[in-house]
N, CA, C and O atoms as a CHARMM CRD file, in Angstrom:
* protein
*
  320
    1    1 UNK  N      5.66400   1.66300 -28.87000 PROA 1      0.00000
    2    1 UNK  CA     5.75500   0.27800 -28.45700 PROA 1      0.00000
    3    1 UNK  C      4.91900   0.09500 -27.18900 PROA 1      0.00000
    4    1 UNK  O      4.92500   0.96900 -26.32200 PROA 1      0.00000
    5    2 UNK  N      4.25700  -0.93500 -27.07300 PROA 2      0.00000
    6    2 UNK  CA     2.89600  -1.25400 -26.20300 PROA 2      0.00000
    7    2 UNK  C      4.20200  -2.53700 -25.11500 PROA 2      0.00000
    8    2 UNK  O      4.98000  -3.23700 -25.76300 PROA 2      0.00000
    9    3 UNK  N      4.19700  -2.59300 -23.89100 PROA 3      0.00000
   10    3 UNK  CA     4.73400  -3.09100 -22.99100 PROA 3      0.00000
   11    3 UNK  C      3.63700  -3.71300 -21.53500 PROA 3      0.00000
   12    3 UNK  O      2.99500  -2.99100 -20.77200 PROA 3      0.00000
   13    4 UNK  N      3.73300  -5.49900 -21.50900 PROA 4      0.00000
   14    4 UNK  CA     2.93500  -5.89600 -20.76400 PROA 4      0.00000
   15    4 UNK  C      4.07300  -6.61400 -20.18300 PROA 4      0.00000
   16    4 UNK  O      5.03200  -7.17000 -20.71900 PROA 4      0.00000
   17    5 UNK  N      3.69800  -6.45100 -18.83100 PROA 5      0.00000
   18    5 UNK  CA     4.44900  -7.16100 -17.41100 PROA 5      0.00000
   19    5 UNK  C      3.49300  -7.57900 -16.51700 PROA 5      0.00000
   20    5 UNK  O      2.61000  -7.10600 -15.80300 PROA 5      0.00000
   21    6 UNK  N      4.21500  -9.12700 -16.95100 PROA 6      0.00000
   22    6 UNK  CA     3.16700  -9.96000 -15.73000 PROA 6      0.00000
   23    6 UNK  C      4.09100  -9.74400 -14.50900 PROA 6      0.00000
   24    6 UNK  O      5.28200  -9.45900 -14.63300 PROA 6      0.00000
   25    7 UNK  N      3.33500  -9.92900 -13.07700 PROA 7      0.00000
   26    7 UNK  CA     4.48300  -9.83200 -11.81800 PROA 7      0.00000
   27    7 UNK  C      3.87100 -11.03500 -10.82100 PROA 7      0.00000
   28    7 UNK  O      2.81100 -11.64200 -10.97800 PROA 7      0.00000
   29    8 UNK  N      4.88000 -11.20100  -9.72400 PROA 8      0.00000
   30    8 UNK  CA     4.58200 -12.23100  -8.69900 PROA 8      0.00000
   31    8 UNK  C      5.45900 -12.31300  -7.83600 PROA 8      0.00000
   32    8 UNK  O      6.60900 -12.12000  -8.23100 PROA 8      0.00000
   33    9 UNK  N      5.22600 -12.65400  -6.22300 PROA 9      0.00000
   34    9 UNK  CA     6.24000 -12.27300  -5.74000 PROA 9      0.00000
   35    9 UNK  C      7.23400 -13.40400  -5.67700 PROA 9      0.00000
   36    9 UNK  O      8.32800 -13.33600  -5.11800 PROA 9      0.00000
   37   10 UNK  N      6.89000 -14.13800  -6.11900 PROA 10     0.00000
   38   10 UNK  CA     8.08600 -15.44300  -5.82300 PROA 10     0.00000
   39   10 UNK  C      9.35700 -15.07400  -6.63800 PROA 10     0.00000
   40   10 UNK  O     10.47100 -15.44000  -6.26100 PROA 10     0.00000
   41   11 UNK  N      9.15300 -14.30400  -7.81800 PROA 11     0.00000
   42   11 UNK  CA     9.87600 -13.97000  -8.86700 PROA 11     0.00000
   43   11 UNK  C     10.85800 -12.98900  -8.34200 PROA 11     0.00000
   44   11 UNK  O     11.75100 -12.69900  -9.13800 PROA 11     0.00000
   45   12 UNK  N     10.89600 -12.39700  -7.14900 PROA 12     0.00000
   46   12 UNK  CA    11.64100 -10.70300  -6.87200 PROA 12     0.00000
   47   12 UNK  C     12.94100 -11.25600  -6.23100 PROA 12     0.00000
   48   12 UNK  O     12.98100 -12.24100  -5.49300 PROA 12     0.00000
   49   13 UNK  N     13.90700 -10.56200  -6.57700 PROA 13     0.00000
   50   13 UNK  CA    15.23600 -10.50700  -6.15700 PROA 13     0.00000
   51   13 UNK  C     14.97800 -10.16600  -4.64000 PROA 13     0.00000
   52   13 UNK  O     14.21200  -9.29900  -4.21900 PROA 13     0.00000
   53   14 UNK  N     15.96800 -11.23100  -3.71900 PROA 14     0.00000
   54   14 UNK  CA    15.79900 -11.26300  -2.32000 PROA 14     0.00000
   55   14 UNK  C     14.68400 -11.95100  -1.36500 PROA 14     0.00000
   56   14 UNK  O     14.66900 -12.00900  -0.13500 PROA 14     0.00000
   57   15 UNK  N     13.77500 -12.44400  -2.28900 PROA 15     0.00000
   58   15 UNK  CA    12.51000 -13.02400  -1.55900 PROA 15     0.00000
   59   15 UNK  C     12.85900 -15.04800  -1.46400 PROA 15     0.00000
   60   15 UNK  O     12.71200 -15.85500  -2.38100 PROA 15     0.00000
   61   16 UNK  N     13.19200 -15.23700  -0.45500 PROA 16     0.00000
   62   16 UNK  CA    14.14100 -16.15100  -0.43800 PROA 16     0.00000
   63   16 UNK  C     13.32300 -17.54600  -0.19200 PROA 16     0.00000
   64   16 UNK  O     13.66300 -18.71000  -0.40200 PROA 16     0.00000
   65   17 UNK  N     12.08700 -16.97300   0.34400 PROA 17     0.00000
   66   17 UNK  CA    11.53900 -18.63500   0.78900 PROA 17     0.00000
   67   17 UNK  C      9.78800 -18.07700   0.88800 PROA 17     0.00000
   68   17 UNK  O      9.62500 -16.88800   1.16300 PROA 17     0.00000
   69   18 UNK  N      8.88300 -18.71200   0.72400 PROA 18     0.00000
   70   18 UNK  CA     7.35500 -18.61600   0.26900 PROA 18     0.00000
   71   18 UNK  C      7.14700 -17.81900   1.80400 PROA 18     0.00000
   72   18 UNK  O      7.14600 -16.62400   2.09900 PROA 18     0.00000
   73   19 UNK  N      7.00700 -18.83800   2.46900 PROA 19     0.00000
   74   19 UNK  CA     6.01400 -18.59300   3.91400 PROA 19     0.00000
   75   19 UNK  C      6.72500 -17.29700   4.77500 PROA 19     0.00000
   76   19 UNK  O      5.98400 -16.72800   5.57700 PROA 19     0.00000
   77   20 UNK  N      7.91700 -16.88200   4.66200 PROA 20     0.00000
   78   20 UNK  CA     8.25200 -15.39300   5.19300 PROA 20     0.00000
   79   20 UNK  C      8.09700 -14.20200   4.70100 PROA 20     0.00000
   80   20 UNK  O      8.21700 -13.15000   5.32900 PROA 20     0.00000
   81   21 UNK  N      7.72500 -14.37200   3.14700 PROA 21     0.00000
   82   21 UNK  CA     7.90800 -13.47700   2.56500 PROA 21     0.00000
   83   21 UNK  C      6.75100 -13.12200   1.30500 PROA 21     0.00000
   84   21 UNK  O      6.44800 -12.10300   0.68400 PROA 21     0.00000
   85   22 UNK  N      6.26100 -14.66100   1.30400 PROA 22     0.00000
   86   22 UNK  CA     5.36600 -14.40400   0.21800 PROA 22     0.00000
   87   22 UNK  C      3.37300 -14.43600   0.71800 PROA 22     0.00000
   88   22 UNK  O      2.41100 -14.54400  -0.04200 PROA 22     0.00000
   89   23 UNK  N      3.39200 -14.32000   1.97400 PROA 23     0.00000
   90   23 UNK  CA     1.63400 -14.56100   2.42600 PROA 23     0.00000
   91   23 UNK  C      1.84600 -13.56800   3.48200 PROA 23     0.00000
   92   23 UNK  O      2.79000 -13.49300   4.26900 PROA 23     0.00000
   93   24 UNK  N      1.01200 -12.96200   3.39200 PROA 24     0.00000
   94   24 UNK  CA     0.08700 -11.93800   4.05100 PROA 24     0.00000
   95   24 UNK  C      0.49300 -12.06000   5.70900 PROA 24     0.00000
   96   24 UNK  O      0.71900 -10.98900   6.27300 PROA 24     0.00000
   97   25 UNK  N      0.56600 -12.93800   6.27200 PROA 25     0.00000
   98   25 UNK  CA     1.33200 -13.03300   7.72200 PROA 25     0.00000
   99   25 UNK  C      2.40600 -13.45600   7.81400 PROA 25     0.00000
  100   25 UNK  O      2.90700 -13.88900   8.85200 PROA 25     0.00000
  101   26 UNK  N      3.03400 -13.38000   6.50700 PROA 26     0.00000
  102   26 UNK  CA     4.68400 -13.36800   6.43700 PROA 26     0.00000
  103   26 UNK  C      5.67900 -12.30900   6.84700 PROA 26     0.00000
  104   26 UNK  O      5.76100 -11.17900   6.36600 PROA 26     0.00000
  105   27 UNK  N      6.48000 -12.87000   7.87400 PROA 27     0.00000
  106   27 UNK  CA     7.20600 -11.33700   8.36300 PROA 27     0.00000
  107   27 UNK  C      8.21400 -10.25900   7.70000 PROA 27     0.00000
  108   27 UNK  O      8.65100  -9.15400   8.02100 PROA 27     0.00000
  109   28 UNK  N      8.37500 -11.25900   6.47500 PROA 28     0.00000
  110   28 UNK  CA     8.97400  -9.98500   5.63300 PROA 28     0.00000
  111   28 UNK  C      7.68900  -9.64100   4.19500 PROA 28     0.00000
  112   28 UNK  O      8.01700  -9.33200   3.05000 PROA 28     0.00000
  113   29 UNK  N      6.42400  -9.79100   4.63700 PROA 29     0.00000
  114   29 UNK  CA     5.24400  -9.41300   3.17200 PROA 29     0.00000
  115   29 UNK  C      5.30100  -8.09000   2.47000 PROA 29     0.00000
  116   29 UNK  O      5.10000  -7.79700   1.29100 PROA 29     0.00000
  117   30 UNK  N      5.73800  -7.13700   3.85400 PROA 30     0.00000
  118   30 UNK  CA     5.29400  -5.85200   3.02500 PROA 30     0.00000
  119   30 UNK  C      6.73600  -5.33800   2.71300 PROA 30     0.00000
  120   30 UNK  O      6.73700  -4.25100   2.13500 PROA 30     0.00000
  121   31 UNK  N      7.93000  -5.86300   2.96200 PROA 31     0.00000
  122   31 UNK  CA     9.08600  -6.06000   2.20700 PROA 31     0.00000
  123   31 UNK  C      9.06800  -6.42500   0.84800 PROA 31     0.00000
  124   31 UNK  O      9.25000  -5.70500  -0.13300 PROA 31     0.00000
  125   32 UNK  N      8.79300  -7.79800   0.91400 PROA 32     0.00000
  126   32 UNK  CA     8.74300  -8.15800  -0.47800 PROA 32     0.00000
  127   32 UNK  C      7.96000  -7.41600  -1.56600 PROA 32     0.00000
  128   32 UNK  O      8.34600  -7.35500  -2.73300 PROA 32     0.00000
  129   33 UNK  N      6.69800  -6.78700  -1.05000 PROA 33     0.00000
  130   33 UNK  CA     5.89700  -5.70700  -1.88000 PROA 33     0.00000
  131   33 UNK  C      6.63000  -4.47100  -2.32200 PROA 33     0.00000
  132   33 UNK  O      6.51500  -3.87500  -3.39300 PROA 33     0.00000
  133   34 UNK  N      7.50300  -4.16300  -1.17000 PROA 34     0.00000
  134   34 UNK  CA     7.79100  -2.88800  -2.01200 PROA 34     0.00000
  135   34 UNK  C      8.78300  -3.40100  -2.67500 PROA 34     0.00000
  136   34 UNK  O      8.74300  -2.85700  -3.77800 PROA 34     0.00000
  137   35 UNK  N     10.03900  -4.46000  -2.62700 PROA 35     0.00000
  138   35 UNK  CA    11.34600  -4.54800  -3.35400 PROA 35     0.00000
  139   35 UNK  C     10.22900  -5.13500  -5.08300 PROA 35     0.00000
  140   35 UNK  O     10.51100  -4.53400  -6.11900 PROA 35     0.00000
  141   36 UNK  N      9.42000  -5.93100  -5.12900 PROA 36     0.00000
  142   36 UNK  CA     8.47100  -6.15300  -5.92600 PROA 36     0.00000
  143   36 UNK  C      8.36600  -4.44800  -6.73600 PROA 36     0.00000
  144   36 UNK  O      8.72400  -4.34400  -7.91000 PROA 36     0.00000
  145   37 UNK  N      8.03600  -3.65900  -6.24000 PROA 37     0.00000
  146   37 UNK  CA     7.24900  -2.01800  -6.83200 PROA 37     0.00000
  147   37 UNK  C      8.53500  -1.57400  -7.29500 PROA 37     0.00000
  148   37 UNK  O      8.58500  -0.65400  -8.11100 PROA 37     0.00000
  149   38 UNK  N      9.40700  -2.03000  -6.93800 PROA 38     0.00000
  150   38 UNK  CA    10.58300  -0.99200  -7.25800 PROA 38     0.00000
  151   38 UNK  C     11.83000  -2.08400  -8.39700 PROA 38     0.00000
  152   38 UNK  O     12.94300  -1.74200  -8.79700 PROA 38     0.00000
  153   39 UNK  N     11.18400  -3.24200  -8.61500 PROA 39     0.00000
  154   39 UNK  CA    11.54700  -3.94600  -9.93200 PROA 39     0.00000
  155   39 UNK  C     11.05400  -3.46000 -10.89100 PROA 39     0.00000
  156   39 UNK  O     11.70800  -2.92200 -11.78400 PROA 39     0.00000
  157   40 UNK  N      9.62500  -3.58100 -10.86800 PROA 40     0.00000
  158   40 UNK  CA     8.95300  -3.09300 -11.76800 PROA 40     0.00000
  159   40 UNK  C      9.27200  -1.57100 -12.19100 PROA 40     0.00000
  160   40 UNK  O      9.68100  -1.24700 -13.30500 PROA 40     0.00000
  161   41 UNK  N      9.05300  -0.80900 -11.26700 PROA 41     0.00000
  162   41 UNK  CA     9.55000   0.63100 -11.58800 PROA 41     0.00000
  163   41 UNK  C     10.64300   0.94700 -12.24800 PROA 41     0.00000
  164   41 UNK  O     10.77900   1.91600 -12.99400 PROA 41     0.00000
  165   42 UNK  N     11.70500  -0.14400 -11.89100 PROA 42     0.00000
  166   42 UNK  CA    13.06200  -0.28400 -12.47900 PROA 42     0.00000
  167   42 UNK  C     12.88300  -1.01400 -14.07500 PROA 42     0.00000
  168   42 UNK  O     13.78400  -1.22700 -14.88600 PROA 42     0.00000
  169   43 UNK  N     12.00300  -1.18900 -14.15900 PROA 43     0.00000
  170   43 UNK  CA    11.97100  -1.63600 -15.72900 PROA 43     0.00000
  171   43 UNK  C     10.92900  -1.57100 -16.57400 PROA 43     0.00000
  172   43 UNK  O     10.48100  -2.31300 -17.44800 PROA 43     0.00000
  173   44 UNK  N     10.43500   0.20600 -15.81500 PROA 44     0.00000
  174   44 UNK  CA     9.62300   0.67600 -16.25900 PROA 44     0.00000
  175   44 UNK  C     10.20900   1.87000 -17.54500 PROA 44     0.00000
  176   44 UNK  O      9.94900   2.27600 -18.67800 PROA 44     0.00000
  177   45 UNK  N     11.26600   2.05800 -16.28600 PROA 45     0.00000
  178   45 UNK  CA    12.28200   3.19900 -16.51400 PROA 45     0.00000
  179   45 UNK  C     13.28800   2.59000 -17.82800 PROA 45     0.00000
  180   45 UNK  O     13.87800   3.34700 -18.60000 PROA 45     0.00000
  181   46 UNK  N     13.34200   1.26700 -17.89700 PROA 46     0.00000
  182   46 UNK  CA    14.08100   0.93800 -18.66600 PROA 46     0.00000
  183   46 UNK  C     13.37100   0.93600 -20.32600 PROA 46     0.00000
  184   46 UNK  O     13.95200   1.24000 -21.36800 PROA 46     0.00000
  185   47 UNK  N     11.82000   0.45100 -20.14000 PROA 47     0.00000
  186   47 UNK  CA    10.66500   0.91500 -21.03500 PROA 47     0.00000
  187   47 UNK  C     10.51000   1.53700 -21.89300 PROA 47     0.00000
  188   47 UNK  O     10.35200   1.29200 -23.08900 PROA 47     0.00000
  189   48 UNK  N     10.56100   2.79500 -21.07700 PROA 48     0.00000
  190   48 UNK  CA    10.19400   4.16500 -21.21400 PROA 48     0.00000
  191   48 UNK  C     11.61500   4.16300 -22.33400 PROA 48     0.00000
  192   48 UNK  O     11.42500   4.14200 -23.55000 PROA 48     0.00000
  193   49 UNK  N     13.45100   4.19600 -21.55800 PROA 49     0.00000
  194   49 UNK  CA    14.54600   4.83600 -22.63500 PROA 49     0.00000
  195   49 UNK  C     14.18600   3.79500 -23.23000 PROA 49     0.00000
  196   49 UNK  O     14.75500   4.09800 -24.27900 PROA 49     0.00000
  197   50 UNK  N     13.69100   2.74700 -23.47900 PROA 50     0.00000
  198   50 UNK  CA    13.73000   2.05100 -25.19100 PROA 50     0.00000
  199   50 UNK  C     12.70500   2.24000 -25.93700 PROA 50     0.00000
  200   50 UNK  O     12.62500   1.64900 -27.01400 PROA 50     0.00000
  201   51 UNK  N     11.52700   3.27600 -25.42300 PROA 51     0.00000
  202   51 UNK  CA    10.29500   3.94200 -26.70100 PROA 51     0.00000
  203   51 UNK  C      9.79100   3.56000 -25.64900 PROA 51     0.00000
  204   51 UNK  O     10.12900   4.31200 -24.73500 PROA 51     0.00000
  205   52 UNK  N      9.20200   2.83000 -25.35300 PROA 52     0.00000
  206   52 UNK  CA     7.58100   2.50500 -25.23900 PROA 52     0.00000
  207   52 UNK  C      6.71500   3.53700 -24.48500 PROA 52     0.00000
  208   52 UNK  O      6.90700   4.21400 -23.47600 PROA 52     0.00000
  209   53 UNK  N      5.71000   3.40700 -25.33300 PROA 53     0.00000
  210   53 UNK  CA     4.89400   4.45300 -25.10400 PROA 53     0.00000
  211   53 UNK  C      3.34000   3.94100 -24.55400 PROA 53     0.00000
  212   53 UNK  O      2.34300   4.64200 -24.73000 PROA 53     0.00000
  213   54 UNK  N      3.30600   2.86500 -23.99700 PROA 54     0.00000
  214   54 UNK  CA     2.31900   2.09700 -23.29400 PROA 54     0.00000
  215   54 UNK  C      3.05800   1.02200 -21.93100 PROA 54     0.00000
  216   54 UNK  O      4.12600   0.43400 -22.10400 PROA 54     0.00000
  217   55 UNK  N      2.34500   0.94100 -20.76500 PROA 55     0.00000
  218   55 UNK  CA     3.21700  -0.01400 -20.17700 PROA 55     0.00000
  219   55 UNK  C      1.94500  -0.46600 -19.07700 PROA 55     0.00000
  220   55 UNK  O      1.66600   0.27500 -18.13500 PROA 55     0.00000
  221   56 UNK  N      1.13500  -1.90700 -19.34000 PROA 56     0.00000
  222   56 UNK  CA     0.55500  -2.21500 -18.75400 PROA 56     0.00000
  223   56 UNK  C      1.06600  -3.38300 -17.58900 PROA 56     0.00000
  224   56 UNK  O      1.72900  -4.31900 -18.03700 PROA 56     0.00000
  225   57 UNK  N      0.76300  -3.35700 -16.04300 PROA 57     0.00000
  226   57 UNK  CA     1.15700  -3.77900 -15.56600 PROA 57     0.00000
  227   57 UNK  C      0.28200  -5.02700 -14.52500 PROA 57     0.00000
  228   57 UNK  O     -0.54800  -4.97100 -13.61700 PROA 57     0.00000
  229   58 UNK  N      0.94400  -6.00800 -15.18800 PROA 58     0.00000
  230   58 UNK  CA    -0.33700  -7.23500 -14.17700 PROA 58     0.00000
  231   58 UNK  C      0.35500  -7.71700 -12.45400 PROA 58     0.00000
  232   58 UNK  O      1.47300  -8.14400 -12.16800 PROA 58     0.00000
  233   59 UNK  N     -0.80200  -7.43600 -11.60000 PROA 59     0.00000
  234   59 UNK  CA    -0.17300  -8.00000 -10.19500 PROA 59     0.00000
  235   59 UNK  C     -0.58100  -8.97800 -10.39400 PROA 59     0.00000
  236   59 UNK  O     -1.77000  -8.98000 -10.71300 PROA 59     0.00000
  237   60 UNK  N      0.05700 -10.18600 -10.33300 PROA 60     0.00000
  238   60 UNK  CA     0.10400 -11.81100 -10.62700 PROA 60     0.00000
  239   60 UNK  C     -0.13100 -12.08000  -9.23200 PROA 60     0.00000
  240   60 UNK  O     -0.80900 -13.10200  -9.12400 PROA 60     0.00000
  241   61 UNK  N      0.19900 -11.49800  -7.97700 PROA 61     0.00000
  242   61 UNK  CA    -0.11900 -12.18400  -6.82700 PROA 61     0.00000
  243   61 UNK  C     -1.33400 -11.93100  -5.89200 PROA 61     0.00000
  244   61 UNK  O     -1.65900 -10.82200  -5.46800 PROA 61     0.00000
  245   62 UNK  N     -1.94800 -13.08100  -5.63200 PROA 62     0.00000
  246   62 UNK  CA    -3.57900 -13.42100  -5.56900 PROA 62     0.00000
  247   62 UNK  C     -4.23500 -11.75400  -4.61300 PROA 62     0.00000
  248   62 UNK  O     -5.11400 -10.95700  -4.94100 PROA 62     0.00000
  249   63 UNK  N     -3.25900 -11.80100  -3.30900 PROA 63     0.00000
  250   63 UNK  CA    -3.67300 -10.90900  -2.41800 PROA 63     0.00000
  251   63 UNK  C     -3.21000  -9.78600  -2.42800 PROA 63     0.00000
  252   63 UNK  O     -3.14500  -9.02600  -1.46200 PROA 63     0.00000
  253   64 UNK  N     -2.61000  -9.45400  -4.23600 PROA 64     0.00000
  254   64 UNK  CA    -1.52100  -8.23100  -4.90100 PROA 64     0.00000
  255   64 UNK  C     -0.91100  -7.76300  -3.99600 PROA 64     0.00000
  256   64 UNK  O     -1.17600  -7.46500  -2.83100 PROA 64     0.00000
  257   65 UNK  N      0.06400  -7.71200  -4.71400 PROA 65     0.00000
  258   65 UNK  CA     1.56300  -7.58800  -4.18100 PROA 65     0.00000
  259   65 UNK  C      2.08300  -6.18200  -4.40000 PROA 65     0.00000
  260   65 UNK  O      2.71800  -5.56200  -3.54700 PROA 65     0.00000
  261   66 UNK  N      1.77700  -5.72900  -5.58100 PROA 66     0.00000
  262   66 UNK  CA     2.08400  -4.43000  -5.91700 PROA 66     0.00000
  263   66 UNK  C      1.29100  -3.39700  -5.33100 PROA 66     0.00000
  264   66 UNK  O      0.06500  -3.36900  -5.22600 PROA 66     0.00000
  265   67 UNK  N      2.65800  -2.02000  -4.72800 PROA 67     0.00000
  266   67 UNK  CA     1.96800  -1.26400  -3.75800 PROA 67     0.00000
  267   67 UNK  C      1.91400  -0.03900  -4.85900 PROA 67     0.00000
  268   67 UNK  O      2.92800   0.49600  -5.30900 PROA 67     0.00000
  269   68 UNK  N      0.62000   0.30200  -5.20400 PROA 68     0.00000
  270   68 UNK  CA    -0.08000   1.50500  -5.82600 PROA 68     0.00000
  271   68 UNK  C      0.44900   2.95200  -5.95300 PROA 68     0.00000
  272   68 UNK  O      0.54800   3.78600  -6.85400 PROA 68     0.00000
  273   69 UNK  N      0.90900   2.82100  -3.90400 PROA 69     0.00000
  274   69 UNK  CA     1.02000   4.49800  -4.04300 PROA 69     0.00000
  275   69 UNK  C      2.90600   4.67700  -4.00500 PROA 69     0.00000
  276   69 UNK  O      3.49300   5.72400  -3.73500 PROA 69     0.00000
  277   70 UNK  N      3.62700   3.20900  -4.39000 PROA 70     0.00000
  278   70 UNK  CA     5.16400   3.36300  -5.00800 PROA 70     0.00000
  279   70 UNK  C      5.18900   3.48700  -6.05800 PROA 70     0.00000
  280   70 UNK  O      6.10700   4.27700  -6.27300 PROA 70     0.00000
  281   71 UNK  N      4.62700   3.12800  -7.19400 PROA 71     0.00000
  282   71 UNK  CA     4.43900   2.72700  -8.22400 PROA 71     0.00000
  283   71 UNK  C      4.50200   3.80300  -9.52100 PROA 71     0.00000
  284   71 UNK  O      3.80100   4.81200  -9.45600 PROA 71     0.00000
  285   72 UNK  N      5.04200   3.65400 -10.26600 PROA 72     0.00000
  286   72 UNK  CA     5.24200   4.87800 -11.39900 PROA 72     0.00000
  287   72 UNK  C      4.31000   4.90800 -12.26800 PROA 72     0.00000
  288   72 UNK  O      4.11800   3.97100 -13.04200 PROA 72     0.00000
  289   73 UNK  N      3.43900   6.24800 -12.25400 PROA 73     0.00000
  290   73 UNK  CA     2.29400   6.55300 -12.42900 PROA 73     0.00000
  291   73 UNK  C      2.45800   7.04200 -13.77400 PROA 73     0.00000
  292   73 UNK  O      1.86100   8.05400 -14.14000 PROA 73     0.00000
  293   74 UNK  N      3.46900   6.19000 -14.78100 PROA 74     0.00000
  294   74 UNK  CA     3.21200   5.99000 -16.03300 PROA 74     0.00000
  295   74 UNK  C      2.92900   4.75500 -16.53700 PROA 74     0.00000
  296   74 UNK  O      3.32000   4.25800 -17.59300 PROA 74     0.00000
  297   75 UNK  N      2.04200   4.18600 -15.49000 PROA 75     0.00000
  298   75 UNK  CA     1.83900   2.91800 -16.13600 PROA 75     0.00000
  299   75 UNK  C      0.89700   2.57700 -15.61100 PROA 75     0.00000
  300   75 UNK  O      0.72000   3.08500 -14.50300 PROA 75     0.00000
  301   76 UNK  N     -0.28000   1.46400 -16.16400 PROA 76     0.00000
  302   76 UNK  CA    -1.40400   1.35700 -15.81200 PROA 76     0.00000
  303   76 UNK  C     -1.25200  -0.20800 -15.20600 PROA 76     0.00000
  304   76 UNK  O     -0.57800  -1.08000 -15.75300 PROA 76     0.00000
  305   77 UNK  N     -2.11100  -0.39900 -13.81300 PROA 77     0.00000
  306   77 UNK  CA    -2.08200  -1.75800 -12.92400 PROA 77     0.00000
  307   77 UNK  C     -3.56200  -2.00100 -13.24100 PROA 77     0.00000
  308   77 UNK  O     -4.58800  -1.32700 -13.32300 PROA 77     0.00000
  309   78 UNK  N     -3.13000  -3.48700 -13.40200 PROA 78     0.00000
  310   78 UNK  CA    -3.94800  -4.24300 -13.52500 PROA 78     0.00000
  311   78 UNK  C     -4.44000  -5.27200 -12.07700 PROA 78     0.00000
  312   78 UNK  O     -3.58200  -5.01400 -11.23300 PROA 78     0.00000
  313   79 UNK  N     -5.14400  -5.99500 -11.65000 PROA 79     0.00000
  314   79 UNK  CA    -5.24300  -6.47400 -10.62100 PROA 79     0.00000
  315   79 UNK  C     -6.86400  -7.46900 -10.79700 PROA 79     0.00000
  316   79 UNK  O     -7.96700  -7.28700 -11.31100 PROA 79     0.00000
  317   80 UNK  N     -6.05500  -8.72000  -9.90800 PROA 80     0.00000
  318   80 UNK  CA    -7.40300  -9.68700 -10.39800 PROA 80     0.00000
  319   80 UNK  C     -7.03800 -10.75500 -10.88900 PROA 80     0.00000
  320   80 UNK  O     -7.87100 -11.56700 -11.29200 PROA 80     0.00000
């Protein structure tokens, strides 16, 4: 089974309001990036126990959001 995940950070559990959390001089940005890496990872894992044997992953947010070197390196990022 082939598995595509779009991502973004507005979407992540705990990211409560745009301008603190979601832009680059937001004081919680590189918060929201990693709780972001570790959704995904979390339902990467979930993926993986239901078959899938592909898991492509899109960073939906402009100045990507997803941090590379958290990221479960069974799955391929996309970016752009």
């Amino acid at each position: 089974m082939r598995v595509y995940i779009m991502t973004d950070l507005e979407g992540v559990a705990g990211v409560t309001n745009f301008v603190d959390w979601c832009t680059p001089a937001g004081r919680y940005y590189d918060t929201a990036k990693e709780l972001l890496t570790q959704e995904v990872n979390a339902a990467v894992d979930g993926f993986i126990a239901g078959g899938a044997t592909e898991i492509v992953v899109a960073d939906g947010h402009g100045a990507g959001a997803i941090n590379p070197l958290l990221l479960d390196p069974r799955v391929e990022l996309m970016r752009g």
